[in-house]
TORKOL-4160 file (C-alpha; in steps of 0.2 Angstrom, whole numbers, padded with zeros to 4 digits, m for minus):
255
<pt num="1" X="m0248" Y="m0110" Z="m0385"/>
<pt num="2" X="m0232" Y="m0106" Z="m0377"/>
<pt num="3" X="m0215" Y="m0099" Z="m0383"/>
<pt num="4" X="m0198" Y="m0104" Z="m0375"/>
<pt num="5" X="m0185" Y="m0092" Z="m0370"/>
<pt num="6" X="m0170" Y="m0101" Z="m0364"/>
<pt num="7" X="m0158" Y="m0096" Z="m0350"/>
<pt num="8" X="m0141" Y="m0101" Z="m0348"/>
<pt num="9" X="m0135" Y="m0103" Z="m0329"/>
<pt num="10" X="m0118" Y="m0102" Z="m0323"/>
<pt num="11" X="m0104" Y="m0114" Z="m0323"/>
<pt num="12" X="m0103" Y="m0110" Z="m0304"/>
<pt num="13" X="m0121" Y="m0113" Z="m0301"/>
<pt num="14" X="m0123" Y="m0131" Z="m0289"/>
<pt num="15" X="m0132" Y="m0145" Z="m0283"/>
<pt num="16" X="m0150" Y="m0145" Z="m0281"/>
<pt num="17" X="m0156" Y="m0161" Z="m0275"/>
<pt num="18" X="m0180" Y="m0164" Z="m0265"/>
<pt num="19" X="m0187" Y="m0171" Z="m0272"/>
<pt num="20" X="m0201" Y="m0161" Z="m0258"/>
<pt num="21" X="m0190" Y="m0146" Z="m0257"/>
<pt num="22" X="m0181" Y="m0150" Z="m0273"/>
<pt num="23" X="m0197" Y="m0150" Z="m0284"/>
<pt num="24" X="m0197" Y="m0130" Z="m0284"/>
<pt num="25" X="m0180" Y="m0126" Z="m0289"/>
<pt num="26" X="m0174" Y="m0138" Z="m0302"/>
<pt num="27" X="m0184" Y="m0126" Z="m0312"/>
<pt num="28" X="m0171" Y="m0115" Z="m0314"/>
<pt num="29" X="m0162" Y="m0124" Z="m0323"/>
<pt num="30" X="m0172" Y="m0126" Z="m0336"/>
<pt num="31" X="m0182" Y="m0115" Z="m0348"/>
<pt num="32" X="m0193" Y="m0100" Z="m0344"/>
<pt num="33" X="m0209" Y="m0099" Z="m0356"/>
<pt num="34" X="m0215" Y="m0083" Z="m0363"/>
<pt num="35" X="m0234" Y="m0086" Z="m0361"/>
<pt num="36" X="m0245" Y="m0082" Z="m0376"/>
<pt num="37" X="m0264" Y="m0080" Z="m0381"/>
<pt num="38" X="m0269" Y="m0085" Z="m0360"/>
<pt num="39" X="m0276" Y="m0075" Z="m0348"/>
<pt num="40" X="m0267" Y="m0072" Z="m0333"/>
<pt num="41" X="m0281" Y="m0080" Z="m0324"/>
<pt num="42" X="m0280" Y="m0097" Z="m0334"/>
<pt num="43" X="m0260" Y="m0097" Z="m0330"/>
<pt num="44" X="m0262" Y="m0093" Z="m0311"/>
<pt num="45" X="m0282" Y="m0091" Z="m0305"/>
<pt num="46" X="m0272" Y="m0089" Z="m0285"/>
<pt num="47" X="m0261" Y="m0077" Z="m0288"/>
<pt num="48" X="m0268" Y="m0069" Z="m0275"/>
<pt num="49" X="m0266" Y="m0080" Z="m0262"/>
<pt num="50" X="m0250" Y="m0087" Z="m0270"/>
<pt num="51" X="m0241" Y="m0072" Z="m0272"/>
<pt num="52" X="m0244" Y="m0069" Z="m0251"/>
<pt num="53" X="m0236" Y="m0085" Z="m0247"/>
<pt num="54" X="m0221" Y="m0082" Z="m0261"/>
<pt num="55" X="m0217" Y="m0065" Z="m0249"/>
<pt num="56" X="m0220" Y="m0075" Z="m0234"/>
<pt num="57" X="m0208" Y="m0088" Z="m0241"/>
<pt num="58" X="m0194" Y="m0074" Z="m0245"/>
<pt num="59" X="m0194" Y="m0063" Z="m0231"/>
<pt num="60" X="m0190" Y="m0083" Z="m0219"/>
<pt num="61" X="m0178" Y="m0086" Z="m0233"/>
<pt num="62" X="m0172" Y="m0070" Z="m0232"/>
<pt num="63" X="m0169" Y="m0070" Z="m0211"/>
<pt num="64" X="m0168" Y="m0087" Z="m0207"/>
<pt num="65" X="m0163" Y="m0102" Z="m0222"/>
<pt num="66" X="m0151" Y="m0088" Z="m0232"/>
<pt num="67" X="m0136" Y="m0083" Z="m0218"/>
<pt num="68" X="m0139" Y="m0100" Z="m0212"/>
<pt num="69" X="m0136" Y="m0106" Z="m0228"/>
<pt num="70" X="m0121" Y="m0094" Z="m0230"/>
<pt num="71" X="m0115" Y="m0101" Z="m0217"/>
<pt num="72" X="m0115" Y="m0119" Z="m0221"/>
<pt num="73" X="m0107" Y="m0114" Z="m0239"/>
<pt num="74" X="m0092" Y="m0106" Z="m0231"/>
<pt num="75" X="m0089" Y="m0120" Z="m0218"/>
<pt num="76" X="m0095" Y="m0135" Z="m0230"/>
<pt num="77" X="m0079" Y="m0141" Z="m0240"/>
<pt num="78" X="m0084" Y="m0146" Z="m0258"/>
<pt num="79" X="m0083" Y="m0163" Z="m0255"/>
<pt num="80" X="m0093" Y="m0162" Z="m0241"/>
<pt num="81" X="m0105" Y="m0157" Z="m0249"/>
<pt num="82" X="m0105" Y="m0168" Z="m0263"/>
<pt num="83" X="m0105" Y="m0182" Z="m0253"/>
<pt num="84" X="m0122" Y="m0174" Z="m0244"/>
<pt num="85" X="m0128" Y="m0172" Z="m0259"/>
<pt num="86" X="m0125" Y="m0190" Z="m0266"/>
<pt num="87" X="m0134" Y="m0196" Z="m0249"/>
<pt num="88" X="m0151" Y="m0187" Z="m0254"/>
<pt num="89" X="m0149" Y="m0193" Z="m0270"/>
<pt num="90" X="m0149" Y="m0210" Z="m0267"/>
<pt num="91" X="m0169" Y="m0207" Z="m0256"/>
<pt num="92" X="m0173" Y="m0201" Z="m0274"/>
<pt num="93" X="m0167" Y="m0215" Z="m0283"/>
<pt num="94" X="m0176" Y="m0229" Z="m0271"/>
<pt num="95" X="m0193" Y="m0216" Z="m0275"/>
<pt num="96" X="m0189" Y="m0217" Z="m0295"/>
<pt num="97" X="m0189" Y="m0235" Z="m0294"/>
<pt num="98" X="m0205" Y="m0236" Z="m0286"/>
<pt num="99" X="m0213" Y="m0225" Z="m0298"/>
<pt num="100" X="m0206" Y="m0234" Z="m0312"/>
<pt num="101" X="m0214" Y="m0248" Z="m0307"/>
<pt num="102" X="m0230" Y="m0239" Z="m0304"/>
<pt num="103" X="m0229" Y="m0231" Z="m0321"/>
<pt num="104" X="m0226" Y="m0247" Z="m0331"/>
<pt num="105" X="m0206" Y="m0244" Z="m0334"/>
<pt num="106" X="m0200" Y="m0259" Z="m0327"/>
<pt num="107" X="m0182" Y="m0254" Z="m0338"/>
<pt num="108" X="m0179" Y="m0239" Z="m0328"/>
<pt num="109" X="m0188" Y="m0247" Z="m0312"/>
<pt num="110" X="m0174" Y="m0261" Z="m0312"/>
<pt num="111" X="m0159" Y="m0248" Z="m0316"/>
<pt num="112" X="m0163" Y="m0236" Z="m0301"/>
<pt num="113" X="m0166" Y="m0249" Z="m0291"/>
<pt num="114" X="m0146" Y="m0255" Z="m0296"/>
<pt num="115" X="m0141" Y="m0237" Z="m0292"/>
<pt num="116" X="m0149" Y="m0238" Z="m0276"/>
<pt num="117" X="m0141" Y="m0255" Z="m0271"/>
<pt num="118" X="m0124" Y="m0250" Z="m0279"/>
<pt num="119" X="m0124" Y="m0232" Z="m0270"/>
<pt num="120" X="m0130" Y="m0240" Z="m0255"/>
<pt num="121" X="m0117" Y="m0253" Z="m0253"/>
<pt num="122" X="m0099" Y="m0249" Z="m0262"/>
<pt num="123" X="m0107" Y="m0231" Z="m0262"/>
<pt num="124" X="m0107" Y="m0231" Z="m0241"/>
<pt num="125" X="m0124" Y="m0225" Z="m0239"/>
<pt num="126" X="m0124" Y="m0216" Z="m0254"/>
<pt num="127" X="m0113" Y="m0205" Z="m0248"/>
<pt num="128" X="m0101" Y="m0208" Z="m0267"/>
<pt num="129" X="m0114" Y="m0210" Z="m0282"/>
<pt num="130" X="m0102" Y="m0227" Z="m0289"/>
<pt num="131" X="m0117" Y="m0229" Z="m0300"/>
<pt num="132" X="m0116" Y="m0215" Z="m0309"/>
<pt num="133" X="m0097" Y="m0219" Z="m0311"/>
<pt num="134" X="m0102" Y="m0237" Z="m0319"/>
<pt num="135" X="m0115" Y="m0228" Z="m0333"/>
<pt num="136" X="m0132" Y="m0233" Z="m0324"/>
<pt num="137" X="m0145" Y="m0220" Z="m0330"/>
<pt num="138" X="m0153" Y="m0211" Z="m0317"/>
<pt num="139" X="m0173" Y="m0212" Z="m0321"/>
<pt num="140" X="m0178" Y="m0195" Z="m0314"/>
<pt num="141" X="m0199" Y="m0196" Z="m0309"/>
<pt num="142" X="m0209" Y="m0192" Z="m0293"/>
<pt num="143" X="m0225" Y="m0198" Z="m0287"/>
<pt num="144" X="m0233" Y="m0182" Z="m0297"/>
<pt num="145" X="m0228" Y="m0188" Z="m0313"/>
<pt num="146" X="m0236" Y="m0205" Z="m0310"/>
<pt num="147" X="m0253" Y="m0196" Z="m0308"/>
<pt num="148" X="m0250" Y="m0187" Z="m0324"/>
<pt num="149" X="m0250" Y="m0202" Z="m0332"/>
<pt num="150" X="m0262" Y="m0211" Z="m0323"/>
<pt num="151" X="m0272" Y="m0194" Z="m0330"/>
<pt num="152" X="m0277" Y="m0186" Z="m0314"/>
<pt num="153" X="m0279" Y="m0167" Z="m0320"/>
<pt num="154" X="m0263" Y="m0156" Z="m0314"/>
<pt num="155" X="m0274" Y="m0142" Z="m0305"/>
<pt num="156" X="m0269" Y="m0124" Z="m0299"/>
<pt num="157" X="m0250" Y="m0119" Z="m0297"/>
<pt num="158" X="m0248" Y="m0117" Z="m0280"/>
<pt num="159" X="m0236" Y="m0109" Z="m0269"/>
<pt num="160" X="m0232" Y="m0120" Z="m0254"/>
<pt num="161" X="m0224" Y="m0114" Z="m0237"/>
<pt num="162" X="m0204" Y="m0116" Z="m0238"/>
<pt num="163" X="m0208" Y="m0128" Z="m0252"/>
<pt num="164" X="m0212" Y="m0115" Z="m0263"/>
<pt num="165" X="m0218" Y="m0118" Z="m0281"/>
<pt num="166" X="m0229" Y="m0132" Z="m0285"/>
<pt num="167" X="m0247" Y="m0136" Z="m0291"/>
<pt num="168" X="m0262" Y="m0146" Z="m0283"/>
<pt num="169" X="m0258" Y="m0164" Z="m0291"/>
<pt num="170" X="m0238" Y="m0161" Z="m0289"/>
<pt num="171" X="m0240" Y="m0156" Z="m0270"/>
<pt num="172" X="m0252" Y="m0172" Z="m0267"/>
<pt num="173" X="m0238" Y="m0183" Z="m0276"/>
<pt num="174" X="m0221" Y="m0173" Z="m0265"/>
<pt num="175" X="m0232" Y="m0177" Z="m0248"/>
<pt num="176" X="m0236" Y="m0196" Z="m0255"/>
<pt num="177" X="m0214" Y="m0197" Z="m0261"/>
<pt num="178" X="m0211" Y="m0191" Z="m0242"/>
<pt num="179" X="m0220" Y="m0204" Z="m0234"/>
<pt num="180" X="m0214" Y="m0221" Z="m0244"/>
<pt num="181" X="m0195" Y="m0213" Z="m0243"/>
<pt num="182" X="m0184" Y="m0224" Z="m0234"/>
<pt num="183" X="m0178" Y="m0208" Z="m0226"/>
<pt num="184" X="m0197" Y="m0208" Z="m0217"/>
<pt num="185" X="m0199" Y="m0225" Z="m0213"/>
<pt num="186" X="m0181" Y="m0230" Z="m0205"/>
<pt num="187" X="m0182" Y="m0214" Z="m0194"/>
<pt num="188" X="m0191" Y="m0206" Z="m0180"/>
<pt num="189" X="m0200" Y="m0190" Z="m0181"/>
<pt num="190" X="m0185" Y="m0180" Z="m0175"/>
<pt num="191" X="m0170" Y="m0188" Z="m0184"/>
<pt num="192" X="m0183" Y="m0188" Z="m0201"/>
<pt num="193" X="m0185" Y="m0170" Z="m0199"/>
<pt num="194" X="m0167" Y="m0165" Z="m0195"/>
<pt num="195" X="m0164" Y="m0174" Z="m0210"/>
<pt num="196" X="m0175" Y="m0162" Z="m0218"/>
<pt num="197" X="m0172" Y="m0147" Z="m0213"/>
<pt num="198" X="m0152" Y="m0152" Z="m0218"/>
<pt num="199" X="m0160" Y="m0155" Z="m0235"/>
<pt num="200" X="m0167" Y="m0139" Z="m0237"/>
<pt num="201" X="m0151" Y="m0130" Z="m0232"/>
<pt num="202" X="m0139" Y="m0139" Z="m0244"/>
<pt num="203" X="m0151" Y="m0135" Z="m0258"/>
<pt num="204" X="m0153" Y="m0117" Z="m0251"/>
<pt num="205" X="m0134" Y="m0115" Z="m0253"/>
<pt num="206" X="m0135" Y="m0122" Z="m0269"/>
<pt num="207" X="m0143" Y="m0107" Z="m0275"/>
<pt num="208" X="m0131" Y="m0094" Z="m0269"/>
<pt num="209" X="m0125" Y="m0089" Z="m0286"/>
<pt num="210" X="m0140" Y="m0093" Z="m0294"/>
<pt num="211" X="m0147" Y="m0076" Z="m0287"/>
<pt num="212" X="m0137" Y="m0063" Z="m0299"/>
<pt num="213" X="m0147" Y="m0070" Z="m0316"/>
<pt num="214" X="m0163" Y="m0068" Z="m0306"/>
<pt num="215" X="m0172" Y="m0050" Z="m0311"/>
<pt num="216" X="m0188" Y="m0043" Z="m0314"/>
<pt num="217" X="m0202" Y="m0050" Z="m0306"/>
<pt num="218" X="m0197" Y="m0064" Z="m0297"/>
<pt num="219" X="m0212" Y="m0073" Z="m0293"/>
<pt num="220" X="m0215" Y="m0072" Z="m0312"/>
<pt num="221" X="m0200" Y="m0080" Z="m0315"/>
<pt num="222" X="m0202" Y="m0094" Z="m0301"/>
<pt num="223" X="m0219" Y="m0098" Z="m0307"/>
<pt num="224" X="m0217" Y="m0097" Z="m0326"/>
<pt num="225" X="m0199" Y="m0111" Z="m0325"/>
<pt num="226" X="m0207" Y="m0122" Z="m0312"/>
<pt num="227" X="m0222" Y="m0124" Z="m0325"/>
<pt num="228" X="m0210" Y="m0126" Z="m0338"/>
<pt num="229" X="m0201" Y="m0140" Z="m0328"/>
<pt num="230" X="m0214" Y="m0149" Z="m0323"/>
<pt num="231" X="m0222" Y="m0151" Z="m0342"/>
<pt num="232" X="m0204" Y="m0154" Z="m0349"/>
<pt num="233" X="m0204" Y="m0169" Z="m0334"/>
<pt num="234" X="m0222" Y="m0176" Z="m0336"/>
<pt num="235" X="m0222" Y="m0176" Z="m0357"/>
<pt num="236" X="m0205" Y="m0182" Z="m0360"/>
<pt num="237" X="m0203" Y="m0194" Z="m0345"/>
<pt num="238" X="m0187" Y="m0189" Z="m0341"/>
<pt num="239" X="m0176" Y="m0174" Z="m0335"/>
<pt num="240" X="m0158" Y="m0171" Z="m0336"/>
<pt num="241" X="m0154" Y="m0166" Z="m0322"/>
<pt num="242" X="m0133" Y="m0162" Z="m0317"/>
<pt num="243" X="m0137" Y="m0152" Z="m0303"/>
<pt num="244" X="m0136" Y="m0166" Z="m0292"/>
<pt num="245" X="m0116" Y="m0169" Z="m0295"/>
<pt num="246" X="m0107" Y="m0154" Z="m0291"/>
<pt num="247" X="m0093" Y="m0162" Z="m0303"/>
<pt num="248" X="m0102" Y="m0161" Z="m0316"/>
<pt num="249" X="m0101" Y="m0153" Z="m0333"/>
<pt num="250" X="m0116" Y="m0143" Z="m0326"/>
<pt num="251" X="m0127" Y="m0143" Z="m0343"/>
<pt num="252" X="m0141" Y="m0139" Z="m0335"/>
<pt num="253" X="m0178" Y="m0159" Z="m0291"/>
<pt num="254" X="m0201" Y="m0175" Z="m0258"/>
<pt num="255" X="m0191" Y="m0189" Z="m0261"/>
């Protein structure tokens, strides 16, 4: 059984858009479970190994993607990044669709699919989200939520590298997202992973402020909300998720 402690994130606190990178941070804005009557090897049977790579991830974060992402926040004018954000959006809307359709929802499969065409077209590339203007509902899903109703077992949580928090049949779903992503098929190697590693720094600044209501153990922390996100995703079929419109009213994501 678990309990649920909620946190409440600041107004301040931004976008987080990937779905890849995305996956591991959306979390956060979410609720944190206090886990009861489980062993800590039920919950996490690598912690081992997964607490290695979540200090391997920090100390890059820490000397690499952070004062590149500080970087990038100071220089980055609001709208800016907006529209950057609205840009990656619209890769996870095309990805929704398709798992719409894979999961049998063809309602929400035929309303990404107008976001898409909509953002993609009076939305210049994506770059203003004209479907969220309109009142077409995002559909928020990934290729890992289609396993988990097709019934493939979720698996060990599983710390990624960069990626960060994640579990066996999430990170098989995140690596099957990047590959039908438009982003991936329309690019070569290089431009795609630019575009990547662009991703990953706009949702690293994201999370600039994010890091005051971050204490205690902080690999507890990432584990426990990631977890939490992913059964709120996967049982209810659907996420709110505001962090991807920095205009928001901020009540609360491979692609």
């Amino acid at each position: 059984m678990m309990r649920y402690a909620t946190i409440r994130f600041p107004h301040s606190f931004a976008s987080i858009a990937t779905r890849a990178a995305r996956v591991s941070l959306v979390a956060l804005a979410l609720m944190v479970p206090v886990v009861e009557a489980q062993t800590q090897e039920e919950i996490d049977p690598w912690e081992g190994y997964n607490r290695w790579m979540f200090d391997f991830n920090g100390d890059t974060d820490r000397w690499i993607i952070r004062p590149l992402a500080k970087g990038y926040d100071a220089i980055m004018p609001e709208f800016g990044r907006v529209g950057v954000n609205n840009f990656f959006s619209n890769f996870y809307d095309f990805n929704g669709a398709l798992n719409a359709l894979l999961q049998g929802r063809i309602e929400q499969a035929v309303s990404n699919s107008f976001r898409v065409v909509a953002n993609s077209t009076i939305g210049l590339f994506g770059l203003f989200d004209v479907a969220s203007m309109a009142d077409i509902p995002r559909y928020e899903t990934d290729f890992g939520h289609t396993l988990s109703i097709w019934g493939v077992p979720r698996g060990n949580f599983l710390v990624l590298p960069i990626i960060g928090p994640s579990t066996v049949r999430s990170s098989f779903g995140a690596s099957i997202d990047a590959y039908i992503s438009p982003s991936r098929q329309m690019m070569n190697d290089e431009a795609y992973w630019g575009l990547r590693a662009f991703n990953v720094l706009d949702i690293r600044a994201s999370l600039l402020d994010a890091e005051e209501i971050m204490t205690g153990d902080r690999y507890v922390f990432f584990r426990d909300a990631y977890l939490q996100s992913r059964a709120a995703l996967e049982a209810g079929g659907q996420v709110k998720d505001n962090f991807s419109e920095f205009d928001s009213d901020w009540d609360e994501e491979e692609f």
